[in-house]
Each structure stands twice: as structure tokens, then as C-alpha cells.
N, C-alpha and C positions, 0 to 999 in steps of 0.2 A: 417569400422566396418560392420559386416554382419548384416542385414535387416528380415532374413528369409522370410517367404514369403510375407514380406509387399512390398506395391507398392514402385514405384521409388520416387514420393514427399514425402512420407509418415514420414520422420524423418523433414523436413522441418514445414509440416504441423503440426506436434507436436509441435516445437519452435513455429509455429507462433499461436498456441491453448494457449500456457503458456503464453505468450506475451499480448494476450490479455483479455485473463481473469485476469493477473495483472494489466492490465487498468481498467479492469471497477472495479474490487476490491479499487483500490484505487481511482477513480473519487464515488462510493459508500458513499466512508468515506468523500469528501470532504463537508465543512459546505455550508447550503442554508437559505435561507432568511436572514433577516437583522443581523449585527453582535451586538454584545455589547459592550457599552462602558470602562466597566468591567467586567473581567474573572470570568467566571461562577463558578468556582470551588474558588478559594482564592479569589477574590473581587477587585484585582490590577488593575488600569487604564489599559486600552489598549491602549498604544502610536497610533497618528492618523497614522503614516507610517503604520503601521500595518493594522490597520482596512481599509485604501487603498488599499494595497497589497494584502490580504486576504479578498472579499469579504465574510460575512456571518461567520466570526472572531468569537468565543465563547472562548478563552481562548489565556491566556497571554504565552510568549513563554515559561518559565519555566515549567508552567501547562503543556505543549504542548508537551515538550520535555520530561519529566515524563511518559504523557499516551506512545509516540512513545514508549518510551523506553519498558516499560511494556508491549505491543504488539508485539514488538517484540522478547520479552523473550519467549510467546505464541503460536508463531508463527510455522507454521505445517514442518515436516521435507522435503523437495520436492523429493521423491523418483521416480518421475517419469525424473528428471532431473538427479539424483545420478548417478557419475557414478558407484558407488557399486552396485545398484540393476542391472545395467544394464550387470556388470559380472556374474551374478544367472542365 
């Protein structure tokens, strides 16, 4: 694929730009300080595997899988990765 006058890393350096601004986007989201014992949102135990595994735990997995879900219905179209814009 033609480059035009961008430098030689220049398509790499863009992967590794997306790459990690979807790190810190999602280490962002992740929960901090102590978790709870029941889900913030419906009130369900939070099994202890969970609250192990998930330090800073606020919501039981169905809660959890709910907001994912909805977030990612939300979620922005990446036209910098498309490769339709990159035909224009």
C-alpha cells in the first residue's frame, strides 16, 4: 500500500498509537480500591472466586456483562483502522 509522503515507520507507528491507547482506555475502566461484597447495581453476593480474581470487584458478572455489552453497542466506529477510509 502507498504511504505518500509519510515516513518509512509511519504505518507501524500508527498500529503501535491504536495499540496503546486501547491499553490505557481499558486499564482506565478497570475497578480500584476495595471491592464489594455485593453488586452495586442488583445487590447479588459476589462469589469470593470473583472478588479474588477481580481486585476492586463492584458488580456481579451478569451486571458486568450487561454494562460490556452496552458499551459496546456505544462504542466509536475506528476509521482510522477502516480499511474503507483508507480507499478515499
Amino acid at each position: 500500500m502507498a504511504t505518500g509522503w509519510a515516513g518509512d515507520g509511519a504505518v507501524q507507528e500508527q498500529i503501535d498509537a491504536t495499540v496503546k491507547d486501547g491499553i490505557a482506555r481499558a486499564r482506565a475502566k478497570l475497578p480500584s480500591g476495595p471491592g464489594l461484597r455485593h453488586c452495586g447495581e442488583c445487590d447479588v453476593p459476589i462469589p469470593e472466586a470473583r472478588r479474588r480474581a477481580v481486585p476492586g470487584v463492584r458488580l456481579c458478572v451478569a451486571c458486568q456483562s450487561a454494562r460490556d455489552h452496552d458499551e459496546a453497542a456505544l462504542a466509536g466506529y475506528n476509521r482510522r483502522g477502516s480499511k474503507d477510509s483508507q480507499l478515499r
